[in-house]
C-alpha distance (Angstrom), angle and dihedral (degrees) to the residues before:
residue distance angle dihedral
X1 . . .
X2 3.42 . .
X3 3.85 96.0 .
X4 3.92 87.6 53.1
X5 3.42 97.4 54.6
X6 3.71 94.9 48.7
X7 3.73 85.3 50.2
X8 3.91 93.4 54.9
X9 3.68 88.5 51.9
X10 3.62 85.3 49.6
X11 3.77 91.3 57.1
X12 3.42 108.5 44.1
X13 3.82 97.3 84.3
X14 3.26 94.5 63.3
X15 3.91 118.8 113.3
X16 3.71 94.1 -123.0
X17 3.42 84.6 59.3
X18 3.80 104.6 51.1
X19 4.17 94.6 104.2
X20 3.70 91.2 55.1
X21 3.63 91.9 40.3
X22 3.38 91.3 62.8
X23 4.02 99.4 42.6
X24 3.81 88.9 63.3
X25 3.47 89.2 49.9
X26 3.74 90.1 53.2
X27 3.61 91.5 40.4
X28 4.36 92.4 59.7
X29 3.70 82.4 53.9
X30 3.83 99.3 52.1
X31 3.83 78.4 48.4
X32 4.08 100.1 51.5
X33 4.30 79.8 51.7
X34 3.66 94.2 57.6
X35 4.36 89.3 35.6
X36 3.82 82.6 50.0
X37 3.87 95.2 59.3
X38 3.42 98.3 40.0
X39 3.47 104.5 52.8
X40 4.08 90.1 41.0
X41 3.85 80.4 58.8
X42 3.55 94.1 48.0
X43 3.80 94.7 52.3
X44 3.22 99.5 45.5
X45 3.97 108.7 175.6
X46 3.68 95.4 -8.1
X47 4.14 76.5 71.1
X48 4.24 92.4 86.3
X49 3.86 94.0 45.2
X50 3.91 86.7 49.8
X51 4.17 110.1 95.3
X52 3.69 115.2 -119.4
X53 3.43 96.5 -124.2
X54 3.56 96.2 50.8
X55 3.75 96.0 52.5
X56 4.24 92.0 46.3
X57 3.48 87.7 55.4
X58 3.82 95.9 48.3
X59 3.82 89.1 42.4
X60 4.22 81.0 54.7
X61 3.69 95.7 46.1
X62 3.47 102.7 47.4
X63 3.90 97.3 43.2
X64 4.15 82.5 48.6
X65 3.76 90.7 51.9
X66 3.52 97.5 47.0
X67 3.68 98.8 50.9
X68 3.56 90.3 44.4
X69 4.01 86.3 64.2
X70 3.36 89.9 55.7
X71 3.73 97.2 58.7
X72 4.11 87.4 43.9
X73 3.87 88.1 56.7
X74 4.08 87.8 41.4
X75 3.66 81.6 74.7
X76 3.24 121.2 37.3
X77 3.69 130.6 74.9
X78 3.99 98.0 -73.1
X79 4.21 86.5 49.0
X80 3.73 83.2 51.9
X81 3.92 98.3 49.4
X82 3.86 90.1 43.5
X83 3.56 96.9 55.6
X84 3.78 94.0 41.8
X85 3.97 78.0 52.2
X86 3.32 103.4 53.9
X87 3.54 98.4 37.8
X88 3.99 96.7 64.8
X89 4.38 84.5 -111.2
X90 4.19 101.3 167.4
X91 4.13 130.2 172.8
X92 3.78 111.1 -88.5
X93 3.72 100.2 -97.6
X94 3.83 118.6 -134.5
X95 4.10 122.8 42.9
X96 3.64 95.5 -119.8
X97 4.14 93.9 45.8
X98 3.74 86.5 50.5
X99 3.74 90.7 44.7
X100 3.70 87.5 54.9
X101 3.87 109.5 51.2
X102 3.64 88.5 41.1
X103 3.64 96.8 58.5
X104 4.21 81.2 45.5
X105 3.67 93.4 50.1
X106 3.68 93.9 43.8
X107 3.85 89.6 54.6
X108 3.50 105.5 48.4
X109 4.18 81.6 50.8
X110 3.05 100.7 56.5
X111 3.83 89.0 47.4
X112 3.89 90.5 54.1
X113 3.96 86.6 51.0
X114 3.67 95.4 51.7
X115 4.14 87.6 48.9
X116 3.88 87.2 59.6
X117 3.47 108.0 -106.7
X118 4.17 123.6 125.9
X119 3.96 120.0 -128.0
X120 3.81 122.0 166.5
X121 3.65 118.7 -92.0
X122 3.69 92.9 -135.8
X123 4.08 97.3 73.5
X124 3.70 116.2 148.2
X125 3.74 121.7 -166.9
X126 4.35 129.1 -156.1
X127 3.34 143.7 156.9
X128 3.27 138.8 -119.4
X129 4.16 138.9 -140.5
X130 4.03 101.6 -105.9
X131 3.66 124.2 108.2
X132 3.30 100.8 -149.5
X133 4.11 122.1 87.8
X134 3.16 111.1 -88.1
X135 3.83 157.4 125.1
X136 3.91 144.8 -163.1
X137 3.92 137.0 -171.1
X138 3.83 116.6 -154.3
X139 3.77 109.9 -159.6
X140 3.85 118.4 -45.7
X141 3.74 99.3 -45.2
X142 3.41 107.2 42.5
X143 4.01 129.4 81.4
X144 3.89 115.6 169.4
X145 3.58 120.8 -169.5
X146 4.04 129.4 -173.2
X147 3.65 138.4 -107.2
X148 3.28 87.5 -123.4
X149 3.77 97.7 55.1
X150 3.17 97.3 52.2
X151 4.15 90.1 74.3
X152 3.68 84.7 63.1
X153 3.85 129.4 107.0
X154 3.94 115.2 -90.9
X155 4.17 87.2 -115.7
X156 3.70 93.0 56.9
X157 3.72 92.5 38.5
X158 3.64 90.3 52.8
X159 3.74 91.7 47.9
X160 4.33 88.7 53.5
X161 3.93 78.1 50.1
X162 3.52 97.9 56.1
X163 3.79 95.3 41.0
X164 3.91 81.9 57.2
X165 3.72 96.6 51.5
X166 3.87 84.5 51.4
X167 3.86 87.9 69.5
X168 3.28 89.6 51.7
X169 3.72 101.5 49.7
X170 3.74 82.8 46.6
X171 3.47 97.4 56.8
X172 3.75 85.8 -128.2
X173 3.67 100.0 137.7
X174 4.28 98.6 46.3
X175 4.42 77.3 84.6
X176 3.56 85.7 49.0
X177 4.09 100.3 53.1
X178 4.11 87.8 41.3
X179 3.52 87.9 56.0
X180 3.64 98.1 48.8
X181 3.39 100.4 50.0
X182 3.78 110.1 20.9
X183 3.83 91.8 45.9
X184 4.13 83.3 56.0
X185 3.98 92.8 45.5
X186 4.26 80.5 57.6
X187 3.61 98.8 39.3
X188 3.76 84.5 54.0
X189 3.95 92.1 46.1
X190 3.46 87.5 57.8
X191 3.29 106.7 48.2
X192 4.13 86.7 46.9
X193 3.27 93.9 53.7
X194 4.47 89.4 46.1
X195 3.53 87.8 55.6
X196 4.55 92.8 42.9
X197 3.99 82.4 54.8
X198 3.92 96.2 42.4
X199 3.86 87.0 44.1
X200 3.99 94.5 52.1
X201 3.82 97.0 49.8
X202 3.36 92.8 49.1
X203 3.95 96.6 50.3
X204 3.42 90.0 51.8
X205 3.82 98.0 47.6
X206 3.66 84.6 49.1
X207 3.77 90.1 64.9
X208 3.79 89.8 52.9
X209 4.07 93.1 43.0
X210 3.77 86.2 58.1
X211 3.68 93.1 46.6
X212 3.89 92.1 54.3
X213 3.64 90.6 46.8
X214 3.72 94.7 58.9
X215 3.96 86.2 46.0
X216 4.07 89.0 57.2
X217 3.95 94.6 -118.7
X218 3.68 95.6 138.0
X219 3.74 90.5 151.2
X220 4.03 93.9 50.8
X221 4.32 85.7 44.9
X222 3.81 90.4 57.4
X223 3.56 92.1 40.9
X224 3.97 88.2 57.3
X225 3.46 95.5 34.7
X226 4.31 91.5 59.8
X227 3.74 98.7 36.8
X228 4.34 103.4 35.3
X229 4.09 89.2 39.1
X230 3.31 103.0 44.8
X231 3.57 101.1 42.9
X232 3.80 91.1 53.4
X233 4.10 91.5 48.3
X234 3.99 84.3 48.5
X235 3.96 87.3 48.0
X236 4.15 93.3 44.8
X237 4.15 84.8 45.9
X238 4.14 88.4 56.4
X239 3.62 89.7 49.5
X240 3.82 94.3 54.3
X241 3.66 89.7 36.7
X242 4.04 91.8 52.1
X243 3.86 89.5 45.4
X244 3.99 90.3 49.4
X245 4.15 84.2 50.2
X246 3.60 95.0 40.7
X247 3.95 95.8 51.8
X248 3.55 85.2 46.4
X249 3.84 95.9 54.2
X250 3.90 82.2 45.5
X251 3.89 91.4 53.2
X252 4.37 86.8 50.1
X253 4.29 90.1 48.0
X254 3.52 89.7 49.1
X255 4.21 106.1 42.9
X256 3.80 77.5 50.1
X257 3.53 93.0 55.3
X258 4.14 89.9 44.2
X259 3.65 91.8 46.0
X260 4.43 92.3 66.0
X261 3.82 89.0 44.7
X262 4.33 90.2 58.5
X263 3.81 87.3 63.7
X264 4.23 87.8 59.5
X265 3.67 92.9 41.4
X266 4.03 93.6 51.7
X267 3.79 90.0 50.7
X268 3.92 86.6 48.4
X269 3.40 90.8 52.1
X270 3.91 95.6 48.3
X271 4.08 86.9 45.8
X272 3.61 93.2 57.8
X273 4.16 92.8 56.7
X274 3.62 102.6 -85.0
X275 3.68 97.6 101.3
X276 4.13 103.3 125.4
X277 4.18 97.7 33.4
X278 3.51 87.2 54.7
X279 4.04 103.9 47.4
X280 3.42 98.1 41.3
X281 3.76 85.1 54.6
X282 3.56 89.2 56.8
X283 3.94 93.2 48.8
X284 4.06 86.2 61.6
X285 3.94 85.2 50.6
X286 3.43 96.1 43.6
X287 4.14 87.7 48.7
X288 4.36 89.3 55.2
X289 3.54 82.8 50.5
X290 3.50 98.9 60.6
X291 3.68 96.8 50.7
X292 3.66 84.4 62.6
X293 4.24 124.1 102.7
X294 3.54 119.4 -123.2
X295 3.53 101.0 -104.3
X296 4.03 90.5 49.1
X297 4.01 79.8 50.7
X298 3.54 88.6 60.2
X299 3.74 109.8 40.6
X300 4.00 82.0 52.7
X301 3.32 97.8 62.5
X302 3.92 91.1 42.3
X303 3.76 92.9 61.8
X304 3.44 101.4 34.8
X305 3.70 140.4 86.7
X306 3.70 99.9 -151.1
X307 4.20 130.1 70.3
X308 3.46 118.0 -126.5
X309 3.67 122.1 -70.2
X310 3.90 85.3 -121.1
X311 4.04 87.8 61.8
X312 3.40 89.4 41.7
X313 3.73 92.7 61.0
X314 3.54 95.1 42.5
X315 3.58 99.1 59.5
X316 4.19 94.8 37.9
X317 4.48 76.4 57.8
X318 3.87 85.8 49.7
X319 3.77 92.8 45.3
X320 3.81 100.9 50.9
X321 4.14 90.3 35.4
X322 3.95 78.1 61.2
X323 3.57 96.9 57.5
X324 3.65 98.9 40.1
Protein backbone atom coordinates (compact mmCIF):
# COMPACT_ATOMS: atom_id res chain seq x y z
CA UNK A 1 0.00 0.00 0.00
CA UNK A 2 2.57 2.09 0.85
CA UNK A 3 4.36 1.92 -2.55
CA UNK A 4 0.96 2.93 -4.21
CA UNK A 5 0.41 5.77 -2.40
CA UNK A 6 3.82 7.15 -2.93
CA UNK A 7 3.20 6.45 -6.54
CA UNK A 8 -0.11 8.53 -6.61
CA UNK A 9 1.74 11.35 -5.13
CA UNK A 10 4.17 10.75 -7.74
CA UNK A 11 1.54 11.20 -10.40
CA UNK A 12 -0.36 13.93 -9.60
CA UNK A 13 1.94 16.58 -11.13
CA UNK A 14 1.61 15.47 -14.18
CA UNK A 15 -0.22 17.70 -16.81
CA UNK A 16 -2.75 15.12 -17.62
CA UNK A 17 -3.55 15.31 -14.30
CA UNK A 18 -4.04 19.03 -13.64
CA UNK A 19 -8.19 18.80 -13.52
CA UNK A 20 -8.05 16.20 -10.89
CA UNK A 21 -5.32 17.90 -9.20
CA UNK A 22 -7.28 20.60 -8.59
CA UNK A 23 -10.66 18.74 -7.49
CA UNK A 24 -8.80 17.28 -4.50
CA UNK A 25 -7.65 20.47 -3.73
CA UNK A 26 -11.17 21.75 -3.78
CA UNK A 27 -12.38 18.79 -2.11
CA UNK A 28 -9.83 19.48 1.36
CA UNK A 29 -11.50 22.78 1.31
CA UNK A 30 -15.15 21.63 1.23
CA UNK A 31 -13.73 19.49 4.07
CA UNK A 32 -11.98 22.39 6.34
CA UNK A 33 -15.92 24.05 5.89
CA UNK A 34 -17.60 21.15 7.36
CA UNK A 35 -14.25 20.67 10.11
CA UNK A 36 -14.86 24.39 10.71
CA UNK A 37 -18.51 23.97 11.92
CA UNK A 38 -18.08 21.13 13.78
CA UNK A 39 -15.47 21.88 15.92
CA UNK A 40 -17.00 25.62 16.49
CA UNK A 41 -19.98 23.50 17.70
CA UNK A 42 -18.00 21.41 19.76
CA UNK A 43 -16.34 24.29 21.61
CA UNK A 44 -18.94 26.11 22.21
CA UNK A 45 -17.85 29.21 24.43
CA UNK A 46 -14.42 28.01 25.03
CA UNK A 47 -14.38 29.08 21.03
CA UNK A 48 -13.45 33.12 21.94
CA UNK A 49 -10.73 32.20 24.52
CA UNK A 50 -9.26 29.83 21.79
CA UNK A 51 -6.23 31.76 19.69
CA UNK A 52 -6.81 32.14 16.06
CA UNK A 53 -3.93 30.59 15.04
CA UNK A 54 -4.35 27.66 17.01
CA UNK A 55 -7.82 26.88 15.84
CA UNK A 56 -6.74 27.51 11.79
CA UNK A 57 -4.23 25.15 12.23
CA UNK A 58 -6.45 22.52 13.90
CA UNK A 59 -9.17 23.27 11.33
CA UNK A 60 -5.99 22.41 8.69
CA UNK A 61 -4.88 19.36 10.44
CA UNK A 62 -7.86 17.64 10.94
CA UNK A 63 -9.39 18.26 7.41
CA UNK A 64 -5.64 16.98 6.17
CA UNK A 65 -5.93 13.90 8.30
CA UNK A 66 -9.19 12.98 7.34
CA UNK A 67 -8.76 13.10 3.68
CA UNK A 68 -5.65 11.39 3.98
CA UNK A 69 -7.78 8.29 5.38
CA UNK A 70 -9.66 8.33 2.60
CA UNK A 71 -6.89 7.81 0.16
CA UNK A 72 -5.44 4.93 2.70
CA UNK A 73 -8.86 3.15 2.43
CA UNK A 74 -8.81 4.00 -1.56
CA UNK A 75 -6.34 1.30 -1.56
CA UNK A 76 -6.68 -1.28 0.37
CA UNK A 77 -8.95 -4.19 0.11
CA UNK A 78 -12.34 -2.35 1.13
CA UNK A 79 -11.29 0.59 -1.69
CA UNK A 80 -10.91 -2.35 -3.95
CA UNK A 81 -14.35 -4.08 -3.20
CA UNK A 82 -16.12 -0.65 -3.38
CA UNK A 83 -15.01 0.24 -6.64
CA UNK A 84 -15.55 -3.23 -8.06
CA UNK A 85 -19.07 -2.46 -6.40
CA UNK A 86 -19.94 0.45 -7.77
CA UNK A 87 -18.70 -0.13 -11.04
CA UNK A 88 -21.17 -3.13 -11.95
CA UNK A 89 -17.55 -5.60 -11.79
CA UNK A 90 -19.19 -9.45 -11.80
CA UNK A 91 -17.34 -13.13 -12.08
CA UNK A 92 -16.93 -14.18 -15.69
CA UNK A 93 -19.88 -16.40 -16.07
CA UNK A 94 -19.41 -19.79 -17.80
CA UNK A 95 -16.21 -22.23 -17.07
CA UNK A 96 -14.98 -22.24 -20.49
CA UNK A 97 -15.38 -18.14 -20.95
CA UNK A 98 -13.49 -17.83 -17.74
CA UNK A 99 -11.03 -20.40 -18.89
CA UNK A 100 -10.48 -18.30 -21.89
CA UNK A 101 -9.74 -14.67 -20.81
CA UNK A 102 -7.66 -15.99 -18.13
CA UNK A 103 -5.36 -17.85 -20.24
CA UNK A 104 -5.46 -14.24 -22.42
CA UNK A 105 -4.80 -12.18 -19.46
CA UNK A 106 -2.15 -14.42 -18.19
CA UNK A 107 -0.33 -14.13 -21.56
CA UNK A 108 -0.22 -10.70 -22.28
CA UNK A 109 1.30 -10.56 -18.38
CA UNK A 110 3.68 -12.44 -18.64
CA UNK A 111 4.69 -10.62 -21.85
CA UNK A 112 4.67 -7.21 -19.96
CA UNK A 113 6.98 -8.96 -17.26
CA UNK A 114 9.44 -10.21 -19.67
CA UNK A 115 9.55 -6.40 -21.29
CA UNK A 116 10.69 -5.16 -17.79
CA UNK A 117 8.02 -3.50 -16.33
CA UNK A 118 6.50 -4.44 -12.56
CA UNK A 119 2.63 -5.11 -12.10
CA UNK A 120 1.22 -6.69 -8.94
CA UNK A 121 0.81 -10.32 -8.82
CA UNK A 122 -2.54 -10.09 -7.30
CA UNK A 123 -4.54 -8.84 -10.64
CA UNK A 124 -8.06 -9.93 -10.94
CA UNK A 125 -9.95 -9.59 -14.15
CA UNK A 126 -14.24 -9.34 -14.80
CA UNK A 127 -16.59 -8.29 -16.93
CA UNK A 128 -19.10 -6.19 -16.98
CA UNK A 129 -22.98 -5.98 -18.49
CA UNK A 130 -22.51 -3.43 -21.57
CA UNK A 131 -22.64 -4.42 -25.09
CA UNK A 132 -20.58 -2.21 -26.42
CA UNK A 133 -16.52 -2.87 -26.67
CA UNK A 134 -15.05 -1.89 -24.05
CA UNK A 135 -12.81 -2.12 -20.96
CA UNK A 136 -11.87 -0.44 -17.55
CA UNK A 137 -9.10 -0.88 -14.80
CA UNK A 138 -10.01 0.28 -11.27
CA UNK A 139 -6.87 0.88 -9.27
CA UNK A 140 -4.07 -1.75 -9.43
CA UNK A 141 -6.13 -4.85 -9.03
CA UNK A 142 -8.90 -4.46 -10.97
CA UNK A 143 -9.36 -5.04 -14.91
CA UNK A 144 -13.03 -4.99 -16.21
CA UNK A 145 -13.81 -6.01 -19.54
CA UNK A 146 -17.33 -5.82 -21.53
CA UNK A 147 -19.94 -8.10 -22.66
CA UNK A 148 -19.43 -6.95 -25.69
CA UNK A 149 -15.73 -7.65 -25.88
CA UNK A 150 -15.86 -10.71 -25.05
CA UNK A 151 -17.36 -11.67 -28.79
CA UNK A 152 -14.13 -10.42 -30.04
CA UNK A 153 -11.13 -12.39 -31.45
CA UNK A 154 -8.43 -13.46 -28.79
CA UNK A 155 -5.76 -10.96 -30.80
CA UNK A 156 -7.92 -8.00 -30.40
CA UNK A 157 -8.92 -8.99 -26.96
CA UNK A 158 -5.42 -9.31 -26.01
CA UNK A 159 -4.59 -5.99 -27.52
CA UNK A 160 -7.76 -4.23 -25.14
CA UNK A 161 -5.75 -6.26 -22.44
CA UNK A 162 -2.59 -4.79 -22.98
CA UNK A 163 -3.92 -1.26 -23.38
CA UNK A 164 -5.36 -1.99 -19.81
CA UNK A 165 -2.17 -3.13 -18.28
CA UNK A 166 -0.74 0.18 -19.70
CA UNK A 167 -2.87 2.06 -17.09
CA UNK A 168 -1.62 0.15 -14.73
CA UNK A 169 2.02 0.41 -15.42
CA UNK A 170 1.24 4.06 -15.67
CA UNK A 171 -0.15 4.43 -12.51
CA UNK A 172 -3.06 6.00 -14.27
CA UNK A 173 -5.83 4.46 -12.43
CA UNK A 174 -4.36 5.04 -8.45
CA UNK A 175 -6.36 8.88 -9.32
CA UNK A 176 -9.12 6.90 -10.40
CA UNK A 177 -9.65 4.54 -7.10
CA UNK A 178 -8.99 7.88 -4.79
CA UNK A 179 -11.62 9.44 -6.52
CA UNK A 180 -14.08 6.77 -6.22
CA UNK A 181 -13.92 6.16 -2.90
CA UNK A 182 -12.46 9.15 -1.10
CA UNK A 183 -14.70 11.57 -3.05
CA UNK A 184 -17.74 9.22 -1.54
CA UNK A 185 -16.16 9.21 2.12
CA UNK A 186 -16.59 13.42 1.55
CA UNK A 187 -19.78 13.42 -0.13
CA UNK A 188 -20.95 11.44 2.84
CA UNK A 189 -19.18 13.91 5.36
CA UNK A 190 -21.08 16.44 3.97
CA UNK A 191 -24.18 15.35 3.86
CA UNK A 192 -23.63 14.13 7.77
CA UNK A 193 -22.64 17.08 8.79
CA UNK A 194 -26.06 18.94 6.58
CA UNK A 195 -28.21 16.82 8.40
CA UNK A 196 -25.98 17.52 12.30
CA UNK A 197 -26.72 21.35 11.42
CA UNK A 198 -30.41 20.81 10.24
CA UNK A 199 -30.86 18.55 13.33
CA UNK A 200 -29.47 21.26 15.90
CA UNK A 201 -31.64 24.17 14.72
CA UNK A 202 -34.45 22.33 14.83
CA UNK A 203 -33.94 20.94 18.49
CA UNK A 204 -33.47 24.13 19.64
CA UNK A 205 -36.47 25.76 17.92
CA UNK A 206 -38.36 22.95 19.31
CA UNK A 207 -37.65 24.19 22.80
CA UNK A 208 -39.00 27.61 21.84
CA UNK A 209 -42.17 26.04 19.83
CA UNK A 210 -43.08 24.37 23.09
CA UNK A 211 -42.59 27.46 25.03
CA UNK A 212 -45.04 29.45 22.76
CA UNK A 213 -47.47 26.76 22.95
CA UNK A 214 -47.77 26.88 26.66
CA UNK A 215 -48.04 30.81 26.23
CA UNK A 216 -51.25 30.26 23.78
CA UNK A 217 -49.54 31.94 20.65
CA UNK A 218 -50.74 29.45 18.21
CA UNK A 219 -50.71 32.02 15.51
CA UNK A 220 -46.94 33.20 16.29
CA UNK A 221 -46.02 28.99 16.52
CA UNK A 222 -47.31 28.48 12.97
CA UNK A 223 -45.80 31.51 11.85
CA UNK A 224 -42.31 30.08 13.08
CA UNK A 225 -43.00 26.79 12.28
CA UNK A 226 -43.56 27.79 8.13
CA UNK A 227 -40.91 30.40 7.81
CA UNK A 228 -37.76 28.94 10.40
CA UNK A 229 -38.54 25.14 9.12
CA UNK A 230 -38.83 25.51 5.84
CA UNK A 231 -36.10 27.72 5.15
CA UNK A 232 -33.67 25.37 6.90
CA UNK A 233 -35.15 22.14 4.86
CA UNK A 234 -34.72 24.48 1.65
CA UNK A 235 -31.08 25.29 2.96
CA UNK A 236 -30.25 21.32 3.86
CA UNK A 237 -31.87 20.53 0.12
CA UNK A 238 -29.09 23.13 -1.51
CA UNK A 239 -26.47 21.43 0.32
CA UNK A 240 -27.35 17.98 -1.04
CA UNK A 241 -28.15 19.48 -4.28
CA UNK A 242 -24.59 21.37 -4.43
CA UNK A 243 -22.85 18.11 -3.31
CA UNK A 244 -24.83 16.07 -6.11
CA UNK A 245 -23.46 19.06 -8.65
CA UNK A 246 -20.18 19.23 -7.19
CA UNK A 247 -19.43 15.36 -7.45
CA UNK A 248 -20.67 15.64 -10.77
CA UNK A 249 -18.31 18.47 -11.83
CA UNK A 250 -15.66 16.21 -10.07
CA UNK A 251 -16.72 13.14 -12.21
CA UNK A 252 -16.31 15.74 -15.70
CA UNK A 253 -12.48 17.06 -14.28
CA UNK A 254 -11.54 13.70 -13.78
CA UNK A 255 -12.88 11.60 -17.17
CA UNK A 256 -11.02 14.53 -18.70
CA UNK A 257 -8.04 13.80 -16.94
CA UNK A 258 -8.51 9.79 -17.84
CA UNK A 259 -9.27 10.54 -21.33
CA UNK A 260 -5.19 12.08 -22.08
CA UNK A 261 -3.78 9.08 -20.19
CA UNK A 262 -5.73 6.40 -22.98
CA UNK A 263 -3.51 7.88 -25.69
CA UNK A 264 -0.17 6.57 -23.44
CA UNK A 265 -1.75 3.36 -22.62
CA UNK A 266 -2.63 2.52 -26.47
CA UNK A 267 0.96 3.24 -27.45
CA UNK A 268 2.00 0.93 -24.46
CA UNK A 269 -0.03 -1.55 -25.61
CA UNK A 270 1.24 -1.39 -29.31
CA UNK A 271 5.02 -1.28 -27.78
CA UNK A 272 4.61 -4.41 -26.02
CA UNK A 273 3.63 -6.47 -29.50
CA UNK A 274 0.07 -5.87 -29.80
CA UNK A 275 0.24 -3.24 -32.37
CA UNK A 276 -2.23 -4.68 -35.35
CA UNK A 277 -4.99 -6.64 -32.90
CA UNK A 278 -5.40 -3.59 -31.22
CA UNK A 279 -5.86 -0.90 -34.19
CA UNK A 280 -7.90 -2.76 -36.21
CA UNK A 281 -10.08 -3.07 -33.17
CA UNK A 282 -10.25 0.48 -32.99
CA UNK A 283 -11.16 0.85 -36.81
CA UNK A 284 -14.49 -1.30 -35.95
CA UNK A 285 -15.01 1.30 -33.04
CA UNK A 286 -14.25 4.08 -34.88
CA UNK A 287 -16.85 2.66 -37.78
CA UNK A 288 -20.00 2.46 -34.78
CA UNK A 289 -18.99 5.79 -34.14
CA UNK A 290 -19.65 7.17 -37.28
CA UNK A 291 -23.09 5.93 -37.59
CA UNK A 292 -23.73 8.00 -34.64
CA UNK A 293 -25.66 11.77 -34.76
CA UNK A 294 -24.01 14.62 -33.46
CA UNK A 295 -25.72 15.05 -30.40
CA UNK A 296 -25.22 11.15 -29.52
CA UNK A 297 -21.44 12.16 -30.46
CA UNK A 298 -21.51 14.52 -27.81
CA UNK A 299 -23.26 13.05 -24.85
CA UNK A 300 -20.61 10.11 -25.44
CA UNK A 301 -17.85 11.89 -24.91
CA UNK A 302 -19.50 13.68 -21.84
CA UNK A 303 -19.92 10.45 -19.94
CA UNK A 304 -17.11 8.72 -20.91
CA UNK A 305 -13.55 8.31 -19.98
CA UNK A 306 -12.11 7.47 -23.28
CA UNK A 307 -11.56 9.88 -26.68
CA UNK A 308 -12.86 8.77 -29.68
CA UNK A 309 -11.45 5.89 -31.47
CA UNK A 310 -10.88 8.40 -34.40
CA UNK A 311 -8.44 10.48 -31.94
CA UNK A 312 -7.13 7.55 -30.82
CA UNK A 313 -5.89 6.61 -34.21
CA UNK A 314 -4.69 9.84 -35.02
CA UNK A 315 -2.32 10.24 -32.36
CA UNK A 316 -1.05 6.25 -32.41
CA UNK A 317 -0.23 7.67 -36.58
CA UNK A 318 1.52 10.68 -34.91
CA UNK A 319 3.35 8.49 -32.45
CA UNK A 320 4.89 5.91 -34.79
CA UNK A 321 5.45 8.82 -37.67
CA UNK A 322 7.66 10.19 -34.69
CA UNK A 323 9.77 7.34 -34.37
CA UNK A 324 10.24 6.58 -37.91
Amino acid sequence: MKDQIMNFLKSLPKKQNIPVFVYFAINLLVMMFGNLFVVSAALGDKLQETPSILFGVLIILLSVVMYAVGIVVSFSPVGDWFVRFKNGCKKIDGHEQEERINRLFNEVVERTRKKGFDIPADIKIFTKDETEINAYTYGRKTVCITEGLLERSDDEIKGVIAHEIGHIVNHDTDLLQVVNVANFYVTIYALVIAAIVLFYKVSFKAVGWVFTLMAGSIGEFLASLFTKVFIDILLTAFLAVATFLWTALGNVLVKESMRMNEYEADKFACNIGYAKPFVLLLNEMRKEEIKKSKFKKVVAYMSSDHPSADSRLRELRKFYCSKA
